[in-house]
C-alpha positions in Angstrom: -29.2 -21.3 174.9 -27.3 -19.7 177.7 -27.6 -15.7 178.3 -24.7 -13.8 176.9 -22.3 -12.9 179.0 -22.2 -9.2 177.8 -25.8 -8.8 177.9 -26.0 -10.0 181.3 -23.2 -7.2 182.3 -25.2 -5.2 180.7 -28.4 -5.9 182.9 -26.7 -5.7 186.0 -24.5 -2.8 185.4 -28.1 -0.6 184.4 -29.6 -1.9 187.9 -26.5 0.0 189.6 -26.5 3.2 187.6 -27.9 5.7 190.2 -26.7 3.7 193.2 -23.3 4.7 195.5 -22.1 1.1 194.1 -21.5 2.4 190.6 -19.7 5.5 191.9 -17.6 3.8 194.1 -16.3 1.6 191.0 -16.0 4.6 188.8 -13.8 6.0 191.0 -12.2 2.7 191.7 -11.2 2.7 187.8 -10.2 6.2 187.4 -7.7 5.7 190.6 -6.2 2.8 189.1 -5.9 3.9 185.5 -4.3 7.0 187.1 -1.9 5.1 189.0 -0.6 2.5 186.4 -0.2 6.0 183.6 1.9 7.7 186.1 4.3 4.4 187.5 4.4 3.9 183.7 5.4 7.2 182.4 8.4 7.0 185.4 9.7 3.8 184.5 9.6 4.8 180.6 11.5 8.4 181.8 14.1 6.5 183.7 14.7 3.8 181.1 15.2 6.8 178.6 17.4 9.0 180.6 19.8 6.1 180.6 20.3 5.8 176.4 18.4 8.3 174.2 20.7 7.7 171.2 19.6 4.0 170.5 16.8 3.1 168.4 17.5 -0.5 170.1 16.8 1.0 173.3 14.5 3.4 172.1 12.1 0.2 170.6 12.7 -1.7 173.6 11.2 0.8 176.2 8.6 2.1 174.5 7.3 -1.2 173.7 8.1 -2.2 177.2 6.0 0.9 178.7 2.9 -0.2 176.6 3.0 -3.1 178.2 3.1 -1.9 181.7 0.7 0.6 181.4 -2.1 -1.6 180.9 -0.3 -4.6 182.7 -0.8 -2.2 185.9 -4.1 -1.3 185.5 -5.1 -4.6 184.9 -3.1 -5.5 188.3 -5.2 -2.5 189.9 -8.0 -3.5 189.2 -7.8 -7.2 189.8 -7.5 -5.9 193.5 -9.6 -3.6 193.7 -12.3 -6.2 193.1 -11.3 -8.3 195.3 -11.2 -5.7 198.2 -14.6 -3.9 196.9 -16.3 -7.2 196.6 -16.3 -8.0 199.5 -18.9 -5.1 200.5 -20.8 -4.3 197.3 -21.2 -5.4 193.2 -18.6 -4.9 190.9 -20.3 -5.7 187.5 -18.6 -2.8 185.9 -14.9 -3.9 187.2 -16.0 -7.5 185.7 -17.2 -5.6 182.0 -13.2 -3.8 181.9 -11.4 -6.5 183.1 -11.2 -8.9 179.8 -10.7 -5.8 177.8 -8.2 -4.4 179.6 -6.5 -8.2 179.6 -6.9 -8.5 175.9 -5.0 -4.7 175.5 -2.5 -6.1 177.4 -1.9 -9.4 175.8 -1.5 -8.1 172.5 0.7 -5.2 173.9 2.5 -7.6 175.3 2.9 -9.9 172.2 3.7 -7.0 170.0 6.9 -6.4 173.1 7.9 -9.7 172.6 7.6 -10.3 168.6 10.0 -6.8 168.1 12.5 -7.4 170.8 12.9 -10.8 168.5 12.5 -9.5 165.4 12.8 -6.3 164.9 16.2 -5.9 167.1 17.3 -3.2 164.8 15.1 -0.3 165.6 13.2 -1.2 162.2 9.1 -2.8 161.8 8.8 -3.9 158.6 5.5 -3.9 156.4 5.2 -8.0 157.6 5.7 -7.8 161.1 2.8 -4.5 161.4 0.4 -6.7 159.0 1.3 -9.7 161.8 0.8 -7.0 164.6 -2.6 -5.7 162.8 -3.9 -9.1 162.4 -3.4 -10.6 166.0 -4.6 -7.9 167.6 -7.6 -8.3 164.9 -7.9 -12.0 166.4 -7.5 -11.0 170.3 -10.4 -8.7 169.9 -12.4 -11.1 167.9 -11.7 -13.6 170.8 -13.6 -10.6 173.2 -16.4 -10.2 170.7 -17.1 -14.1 171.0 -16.7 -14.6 174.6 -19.0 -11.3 175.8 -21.6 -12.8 173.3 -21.7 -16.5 174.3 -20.4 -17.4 170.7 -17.0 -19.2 171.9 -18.2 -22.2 173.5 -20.5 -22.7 170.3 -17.3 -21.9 167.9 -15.2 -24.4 169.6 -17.8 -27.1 169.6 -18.5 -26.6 165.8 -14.6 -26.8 164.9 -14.3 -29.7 167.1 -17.1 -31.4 165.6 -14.9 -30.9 161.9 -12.3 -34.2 161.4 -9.8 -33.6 158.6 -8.4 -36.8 158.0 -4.3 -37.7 158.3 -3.4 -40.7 157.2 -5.3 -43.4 158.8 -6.5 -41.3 161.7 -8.9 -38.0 162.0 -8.5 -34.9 163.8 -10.2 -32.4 164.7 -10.3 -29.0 163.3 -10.0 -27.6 167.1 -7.0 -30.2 167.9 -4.6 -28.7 164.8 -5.1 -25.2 165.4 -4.5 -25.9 168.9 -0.9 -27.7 167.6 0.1 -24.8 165.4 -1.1 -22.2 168.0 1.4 -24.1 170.5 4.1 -24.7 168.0 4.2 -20.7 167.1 4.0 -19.4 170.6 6.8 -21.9 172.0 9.0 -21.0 169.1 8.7 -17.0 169.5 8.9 -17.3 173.3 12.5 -19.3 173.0 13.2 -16.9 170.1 12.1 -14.2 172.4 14.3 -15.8 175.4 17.6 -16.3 173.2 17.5 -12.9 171.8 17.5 -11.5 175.7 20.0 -13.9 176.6 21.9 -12.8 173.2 22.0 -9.0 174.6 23.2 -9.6 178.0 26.1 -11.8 176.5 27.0 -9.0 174.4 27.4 -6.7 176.9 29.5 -8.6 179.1 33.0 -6.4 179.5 35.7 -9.3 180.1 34.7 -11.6 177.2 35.9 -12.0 174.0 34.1 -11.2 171.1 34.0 -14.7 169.3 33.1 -16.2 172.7 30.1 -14.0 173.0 28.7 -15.1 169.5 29.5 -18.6 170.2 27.4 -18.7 173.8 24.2 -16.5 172.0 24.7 -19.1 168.3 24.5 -21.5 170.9 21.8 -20.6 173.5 19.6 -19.8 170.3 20.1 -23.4 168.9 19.4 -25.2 172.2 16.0 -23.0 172.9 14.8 -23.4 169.5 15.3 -27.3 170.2 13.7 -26.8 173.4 10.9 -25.4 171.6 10.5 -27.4 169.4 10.3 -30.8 171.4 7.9 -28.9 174.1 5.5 -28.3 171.0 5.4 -31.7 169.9 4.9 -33.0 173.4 2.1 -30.1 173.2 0.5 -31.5 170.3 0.8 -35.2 171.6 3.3 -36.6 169.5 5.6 -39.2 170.8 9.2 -38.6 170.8 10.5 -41.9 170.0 9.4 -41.9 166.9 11.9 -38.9 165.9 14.6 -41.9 166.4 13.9 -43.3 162.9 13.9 -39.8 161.0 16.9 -38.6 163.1 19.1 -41.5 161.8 18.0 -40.7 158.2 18.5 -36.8 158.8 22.3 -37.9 159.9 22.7 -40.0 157.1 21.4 -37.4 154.1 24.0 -34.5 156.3 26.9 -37.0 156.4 26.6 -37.1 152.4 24.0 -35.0 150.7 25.3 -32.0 152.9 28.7 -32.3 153.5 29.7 -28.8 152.4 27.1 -27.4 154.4 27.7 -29.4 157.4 31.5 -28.7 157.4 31.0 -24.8 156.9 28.7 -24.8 159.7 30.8 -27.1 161.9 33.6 -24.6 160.5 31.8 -21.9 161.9 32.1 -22.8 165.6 35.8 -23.7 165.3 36.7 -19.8 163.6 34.4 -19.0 167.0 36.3 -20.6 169.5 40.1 -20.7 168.1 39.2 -17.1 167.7 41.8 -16.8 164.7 39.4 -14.5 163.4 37.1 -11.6 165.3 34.7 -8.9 163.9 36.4 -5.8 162.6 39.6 -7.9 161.7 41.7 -6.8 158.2 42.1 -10.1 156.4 42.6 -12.0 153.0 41.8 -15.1 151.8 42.0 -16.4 148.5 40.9 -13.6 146.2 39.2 -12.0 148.8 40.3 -8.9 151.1 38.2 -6.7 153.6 37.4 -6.1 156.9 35.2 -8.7 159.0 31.9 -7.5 159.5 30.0 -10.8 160.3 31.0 -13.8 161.5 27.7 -16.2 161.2 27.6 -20.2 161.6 27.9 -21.3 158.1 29.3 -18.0 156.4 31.8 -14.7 156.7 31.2 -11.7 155.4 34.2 -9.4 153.9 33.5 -5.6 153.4 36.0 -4.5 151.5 37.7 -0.7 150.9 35.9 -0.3 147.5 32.1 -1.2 150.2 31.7 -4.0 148.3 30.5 -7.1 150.5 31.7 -10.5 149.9 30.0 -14.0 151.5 32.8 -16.2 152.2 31.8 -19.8 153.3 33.4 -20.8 156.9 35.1 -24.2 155.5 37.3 -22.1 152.8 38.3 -19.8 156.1 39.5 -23.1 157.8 40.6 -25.1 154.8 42.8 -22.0 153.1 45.5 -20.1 154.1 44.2 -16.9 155.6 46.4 -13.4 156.4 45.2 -12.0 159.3 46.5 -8.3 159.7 44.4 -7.8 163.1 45.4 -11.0 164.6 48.1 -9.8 167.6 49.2 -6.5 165.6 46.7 -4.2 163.8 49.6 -2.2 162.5 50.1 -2.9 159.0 54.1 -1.7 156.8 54.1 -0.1 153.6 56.4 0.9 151.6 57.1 3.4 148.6 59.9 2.8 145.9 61.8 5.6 144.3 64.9 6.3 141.9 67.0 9.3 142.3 69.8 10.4 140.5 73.3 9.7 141.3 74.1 13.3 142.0 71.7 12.8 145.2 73.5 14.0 148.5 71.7 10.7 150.2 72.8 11.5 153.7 70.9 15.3 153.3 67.9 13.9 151.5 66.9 9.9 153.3 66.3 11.6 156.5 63.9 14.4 155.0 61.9 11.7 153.3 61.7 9.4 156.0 59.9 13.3 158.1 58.1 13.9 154.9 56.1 10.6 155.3 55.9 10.9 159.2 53.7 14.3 158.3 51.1 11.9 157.1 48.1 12.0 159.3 47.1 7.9 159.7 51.5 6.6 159.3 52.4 5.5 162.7 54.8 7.8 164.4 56.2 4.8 166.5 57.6 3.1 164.5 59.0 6.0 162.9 58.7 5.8 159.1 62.2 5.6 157.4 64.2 5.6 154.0 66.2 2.6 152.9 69.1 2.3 150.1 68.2 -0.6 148.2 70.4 -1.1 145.6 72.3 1.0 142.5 70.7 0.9 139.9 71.4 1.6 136.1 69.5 4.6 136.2 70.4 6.0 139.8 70.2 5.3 143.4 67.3 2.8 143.8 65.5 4.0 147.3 62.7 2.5 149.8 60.3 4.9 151.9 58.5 2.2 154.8 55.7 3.6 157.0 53.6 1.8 159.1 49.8 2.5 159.7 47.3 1.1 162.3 43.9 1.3 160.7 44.2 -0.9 157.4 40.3 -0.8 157.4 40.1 2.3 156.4 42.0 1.6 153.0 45.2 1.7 152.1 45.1 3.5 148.6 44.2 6.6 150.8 47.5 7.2 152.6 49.7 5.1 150.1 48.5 8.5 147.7 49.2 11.4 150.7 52.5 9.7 151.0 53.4 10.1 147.6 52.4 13.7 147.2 54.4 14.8 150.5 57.2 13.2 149.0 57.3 14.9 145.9 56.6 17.9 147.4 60.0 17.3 149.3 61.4 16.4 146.3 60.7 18.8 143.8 61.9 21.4 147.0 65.3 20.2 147.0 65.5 19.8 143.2 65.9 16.3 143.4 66.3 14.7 139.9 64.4 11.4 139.4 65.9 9.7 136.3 63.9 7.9 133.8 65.3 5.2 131.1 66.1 6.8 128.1 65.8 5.0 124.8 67.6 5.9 121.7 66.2 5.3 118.0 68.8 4.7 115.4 67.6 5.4 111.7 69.3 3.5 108.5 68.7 4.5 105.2 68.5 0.9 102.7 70.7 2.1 100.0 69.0 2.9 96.4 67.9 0.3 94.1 70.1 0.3 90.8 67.6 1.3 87.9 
């Protein structure tokens, strides 16, 4: 049995305590730990002084500036032992340099796994347990190869066949597979979520067309992926032929509603008849467009209730779009006045009344309308327009109406009300 590795580190790092070597590398390591803290703490400052009011961004560097401290100092010091080797030993640059490699691996795998999920500014109790137990695993993966134990723990799990089908594989071969499998699908997730954030940040296109590129991008890396991992693991493609036929046949009729509301998706994406933020109604349903994902909409309406609309009913059914050109939105109020109105003294005061309304458009000006003569008075019309119809329109439908009657009940204007009459007959008395 081989010496272990530590123990031989060990051995030779005692024969240069007391020597100029051992100095020379302890200064070595200071120098560069000081230098990769301070490069660090400037990016991190300049990242910050750009954005300190998003937790996005906020996430982003810090987790990014965890990485690159010990990403320098690794750097550091894999040159300084190549330029201090060459004159003397450097056992105890040799001792820091897989632990300061493992540090940053899992620093950087904890960068990559919250920039793809955790995009929000929020770790969840699953993604720190995931965080807690792969860094548990990277240092376990020190432990065994200081000690010598590695070599022996790979021998042993490749010596242990689990049987599939009519073949046997190794323990070693299928955690190798799933290993590969995970880490290809993060790093596209990974890649597609950075290629998600500079699409939505480009200035001259649309909306729609940015969430069509990153729905996209996403799909074709997780493909990617995918097919890398399996040519990973060893398997042969053309064998996916067979299952891909049968996969289009069960879509084309087991999933038809599924299929046409994701396929529905894209097309609300690219005709852009519909964008986030939009006012719009469809069947039952009315609210403003706060989602627009590949197989379903979601509605939040006035009353903050959120509805799930499928993308084929958006396509298939008549939709009112109030944001489509024109985000301006008419309403109207209906009145009756009495006969005894002076209507040329009192339209015009109405028509100011509403204007005094803080969200009804002052271009177009709102305005009063004759509508007809009624059998109780003058029947009148009070149309305003506002722009933000997201914000509810019970709001200022109800301000209206109060500085109306307020105008109103100034100039004494009577507002009649149908009046019923109730005649009484007495049945004559019954002859005793």
């Amino acid at each position: 049995m081989s010496t272990p590795l530590l123990a031989s580190l060990l051995s030779d790092l005692s024969k240069d305590l007391g020597q100029p070597d051992f100095y020379w590398q302890v200064g070595v390591v200071v120098l560069c730990f000081g230098l990769a803290w301070v490069l660090s703490r400037a990016l991190r400052r300049s990242f910050t002084a750009k954005d300190t009011d998003s937790d996005v961004v906020k996430l982003g560097v810090e987790s990014f500036t965890r990485v690159l401290s010990p990403t320098l100092a690794l750097i550091f010091i894999l040159i300084a032992k190549m330029i201090l080797g060459k004159w003397q030993h450097t056992h105890l640059l040799s001792l820091l340099f897989p632990i300061i490699g493992s540090l940053a691996l899992i620093r950087f795998a904890f960068y990559v796994v919250r920039q793809t999920f955790a995009r929000d500014g929020y770790i969840g109790n699953f993604l720190a347990a995931f965080e807690k137990l792969f860094a548990g695993l990277v240092w376990l993966g020190v432990v065994l190869h200081f000690t010598g134990l590695g070599l022996e723990l790979f021998t042993a799990l490749d010596e242990v066949s689990v049987p599939l089908g009519k073949n046997k594989v190794s323990l070693l071969t299928i955690l190798q597979a799933v290993a590969s499998v995970v880490v290809t699908l993060v790093v596209a997730m990974w890649a597609s979520a950075a290629l998600e954030k500079r699409l939505m940040q480009l200035p001259d296109a649309h909306s729609s067309l940015k969430v069509v590129l990153s729905r996209v991008s996403r799909a074709v890396f997780i493909l990617l992926a995918i097919l890398i991992s399996l040519t990973l693991v060893g398997i042969d493609l053309t064998v996916l032929s067979v299952f891909g036929g049968a996969l289009g046949v069960g879509l084309g009729f087991g999933l038809q509603k599924i299929t046409s509301s994701y396929v529905s998706g894209f097309i609300i994406l690219l005709d852009r008849s519909m964008s986030i933020g939009d006012m719009i109604t469809v069947d039952k349903y009315s609210g403003r467009v706060t989602q627009i994902n590949t197989r379903y909409t979601v509605l939040q309406g006035t009353d903050g209730g959120e509805a799930v609309i499928p993308n084929e009913m958006l396509v298939s059914s008549p939709v009112q779009n109030y944001s489509l050109s024109d985000r301006t939105v008419a309403m109207w109020t209906d009145m009756t006045v009495g006969y005894e109105t002076d209507l040329g003294k009192i339209m015009p005061i109405l028509g100011e009344a509403a204007a005094t309304v803080e969200r009804v458009c002052k271009d177009p000006a709102p305005a009063a309308y004759l509508l007809k003569f009624g059998a109780d008075g003058f029947e009148l019309r009070v149309g305003f327009w506002i722009a933000d119809p997201e914000n509810g329109r019970s709001s200022v439908m109800s301000a209206v109406n109060l500085a109306l009657w307020q105008v109103l009940q100034e100039h004494q204007v009577n507002l009649p009300y149908g009046q019923r009459v109730v005649t009484l007959i007495n049945s004559p008395a019954k002859e005793t």
